[in-house]
C-alpha positions as CSV (number, residue, x, y, z in Angstrom):
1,X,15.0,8.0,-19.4
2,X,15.9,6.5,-15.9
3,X,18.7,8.4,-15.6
4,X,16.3,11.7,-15.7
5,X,13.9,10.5,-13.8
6,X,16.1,9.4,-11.0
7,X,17.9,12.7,-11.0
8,X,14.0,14.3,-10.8
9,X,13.1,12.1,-7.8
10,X,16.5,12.6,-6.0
11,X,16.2,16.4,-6.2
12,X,12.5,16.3,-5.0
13,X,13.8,14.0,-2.0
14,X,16.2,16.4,-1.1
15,X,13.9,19.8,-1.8
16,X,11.5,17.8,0.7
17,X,13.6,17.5,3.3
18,X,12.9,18.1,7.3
19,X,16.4,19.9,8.2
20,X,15.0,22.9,6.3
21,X,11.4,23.1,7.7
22,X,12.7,22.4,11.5
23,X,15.1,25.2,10.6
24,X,12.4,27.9,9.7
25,X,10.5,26.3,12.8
26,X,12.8,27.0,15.3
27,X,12.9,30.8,13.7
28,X,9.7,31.3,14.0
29,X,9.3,29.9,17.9
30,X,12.4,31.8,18.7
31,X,10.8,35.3,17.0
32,X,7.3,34.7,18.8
33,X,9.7,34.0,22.3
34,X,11.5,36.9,21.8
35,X,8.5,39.0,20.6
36,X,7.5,37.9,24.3
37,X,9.9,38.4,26.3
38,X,11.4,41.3,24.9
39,X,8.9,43.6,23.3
40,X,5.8,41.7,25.0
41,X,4.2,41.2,21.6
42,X,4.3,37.5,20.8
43,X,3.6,36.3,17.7
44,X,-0.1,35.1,17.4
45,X,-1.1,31.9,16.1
46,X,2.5,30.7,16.4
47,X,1.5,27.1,18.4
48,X,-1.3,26.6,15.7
49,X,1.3,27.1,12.5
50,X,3.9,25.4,14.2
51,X,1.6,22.0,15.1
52,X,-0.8,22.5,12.0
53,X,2.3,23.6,9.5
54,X,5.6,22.7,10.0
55,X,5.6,19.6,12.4
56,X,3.3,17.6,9.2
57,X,5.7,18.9,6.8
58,X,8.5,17.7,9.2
59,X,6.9,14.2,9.2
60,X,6.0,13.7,5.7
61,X,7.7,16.0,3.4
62,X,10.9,14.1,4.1
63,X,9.4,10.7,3.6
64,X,11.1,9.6,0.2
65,X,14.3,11.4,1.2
66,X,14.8,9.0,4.2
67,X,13.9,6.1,1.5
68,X,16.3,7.3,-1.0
69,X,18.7,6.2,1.3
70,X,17.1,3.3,2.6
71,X,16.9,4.1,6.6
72,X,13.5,3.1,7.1
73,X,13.2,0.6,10.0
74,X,14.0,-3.1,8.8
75,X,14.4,-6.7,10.1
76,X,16.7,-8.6,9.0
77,X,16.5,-11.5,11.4
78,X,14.8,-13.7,8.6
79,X,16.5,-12.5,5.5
80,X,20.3,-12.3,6.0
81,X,21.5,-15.6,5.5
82,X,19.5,-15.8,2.0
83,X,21.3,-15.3,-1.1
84,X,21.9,-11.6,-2.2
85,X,19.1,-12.0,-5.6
86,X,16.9,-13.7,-3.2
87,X,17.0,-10.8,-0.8
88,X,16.6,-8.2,-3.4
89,X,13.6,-9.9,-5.0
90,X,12.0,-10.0,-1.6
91,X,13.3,-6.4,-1.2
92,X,11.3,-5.8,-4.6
93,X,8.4,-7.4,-3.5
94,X,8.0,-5.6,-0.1
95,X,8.4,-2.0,-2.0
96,X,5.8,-3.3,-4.4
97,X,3.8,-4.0,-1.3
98,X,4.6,-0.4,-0.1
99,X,4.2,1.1,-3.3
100,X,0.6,-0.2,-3.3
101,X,0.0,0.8,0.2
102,X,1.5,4.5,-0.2
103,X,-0.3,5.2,-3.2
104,X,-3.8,4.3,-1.7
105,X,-2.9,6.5,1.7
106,X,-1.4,9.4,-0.4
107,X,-4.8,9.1,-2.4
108,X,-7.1,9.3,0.1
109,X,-5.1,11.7,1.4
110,X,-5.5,13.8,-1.7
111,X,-9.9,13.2,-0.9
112,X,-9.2,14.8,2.3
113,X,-7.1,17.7,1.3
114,X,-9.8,18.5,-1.2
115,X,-12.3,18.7,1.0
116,X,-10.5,20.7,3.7
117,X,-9.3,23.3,0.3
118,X,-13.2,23.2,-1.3
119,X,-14.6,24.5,2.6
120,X,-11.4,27.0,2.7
121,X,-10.6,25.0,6.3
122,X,-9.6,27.8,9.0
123,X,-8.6,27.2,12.7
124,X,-8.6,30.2,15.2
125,X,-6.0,31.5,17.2
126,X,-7.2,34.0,19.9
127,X,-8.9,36.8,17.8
128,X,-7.0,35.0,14.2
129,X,-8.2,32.9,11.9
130,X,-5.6,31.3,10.3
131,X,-5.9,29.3,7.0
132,X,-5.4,25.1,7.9
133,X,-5.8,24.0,4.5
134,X,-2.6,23.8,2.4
135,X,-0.9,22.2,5.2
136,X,-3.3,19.2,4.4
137,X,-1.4,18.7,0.9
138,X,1.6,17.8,2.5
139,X,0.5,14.3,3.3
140,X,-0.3,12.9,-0.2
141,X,2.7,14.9,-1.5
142,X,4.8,13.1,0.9
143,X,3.7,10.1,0.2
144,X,3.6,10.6,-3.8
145,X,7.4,10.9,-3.7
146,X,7.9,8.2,-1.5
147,X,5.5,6.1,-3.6
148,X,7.6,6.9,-6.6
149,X,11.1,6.1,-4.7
150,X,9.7,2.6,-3.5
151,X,8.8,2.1,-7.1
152,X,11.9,2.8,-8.4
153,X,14.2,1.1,-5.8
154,X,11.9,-2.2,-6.9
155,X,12.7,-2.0,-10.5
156,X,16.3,-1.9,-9.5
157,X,16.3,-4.5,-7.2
158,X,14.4,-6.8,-9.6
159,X,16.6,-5.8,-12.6
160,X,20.0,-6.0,-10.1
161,X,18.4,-9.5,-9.2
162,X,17.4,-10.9,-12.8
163,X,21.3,-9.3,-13.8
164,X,22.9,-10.9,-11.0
165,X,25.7,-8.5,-10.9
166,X,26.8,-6.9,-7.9
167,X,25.5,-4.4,-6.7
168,X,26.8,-0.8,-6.4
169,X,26.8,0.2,-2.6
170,X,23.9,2.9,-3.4
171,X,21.9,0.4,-4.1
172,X,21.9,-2.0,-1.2
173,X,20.3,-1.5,2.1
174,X,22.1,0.3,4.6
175,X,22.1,-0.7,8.3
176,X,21.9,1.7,11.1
């Protein structure tokens, strides 16, 4: 059952990831340039999709992607020279922690994406309105996923710790 659910996660990690939004990004600024420039029709609305649209998905859709690999920014000034099942309890602990805290932000984050969906949320582009409210569902997606990678990387580090058999290297931190 872990097995499934870890393939689940790891494909929705990698679905979510940034390379492929920044990619349809820079399309659509180099179209609107080129509209411009060349035919001296830009594209309208583009700053408005690109900062309401892709730069949230670029910061929050990729969330549990970059924690599936564990390159989130950590200190290891304190924890180094503890034992290896020391450090992953305390690992275990602080994704607890984070678990906690992502699923309370990705939940009020749900409240708000509600509320901008229920009032149909528009922003206006010139003479455009253009729809601002999906774009509010990336943020407690985001975090869902991460929130659901924290969890899991804490069950393994607790069961890794309680086992006290080495680790394989997928499983341990990875420093940058």
């Amino acid at each position: 059952m872990l097995v499934v659910f870890d393939r689940f996660l790891s494909a929705a990690s990698k679905i979510l990831l940034g390379a492929v939004i920044i990619g349809l990004m820079a399309l659509h600024v180099i179209a609107d340039v080129s509209g411009r420039y060349l035919l001296n029709q830009p594209l309208p609305g583009t700053i408005e999709i690109v900062s309401l649209y892709y730069m949230v998905a670029v910061i929050y859709l990729p969330l549990a992607y970059v924690q599936s690999r564990r390159q989130h920014i950590v200190v290891h000034q304190f924890t180094d020279w503890l034992p290896a099942r020391v450090r992953l309890c305390i690992d275990g602990m602080v994704g607890l922690l984070a678990t906690a805290v992502l699923v309370l932000l990705a939940w009020r984050g749900i409240i708000e994406a509600e509320r901008a969906t229920e009032i149909g949320q528009q922003t206006i582009a010139g003479t455009y309105a253009i729809t601002s409210w999906p774009p509010r569902w990336f943020v407690p997606l985001g975090l869902a996923v991460m929130a659901l990678q924290t969890i899991t990387q804490s069950t393994r580090d607790f069961a890794a710790a309680l086992a006290g058999a080495p680790l394989p290297a997928s499983t341990l931190r990875e420093d940058v």
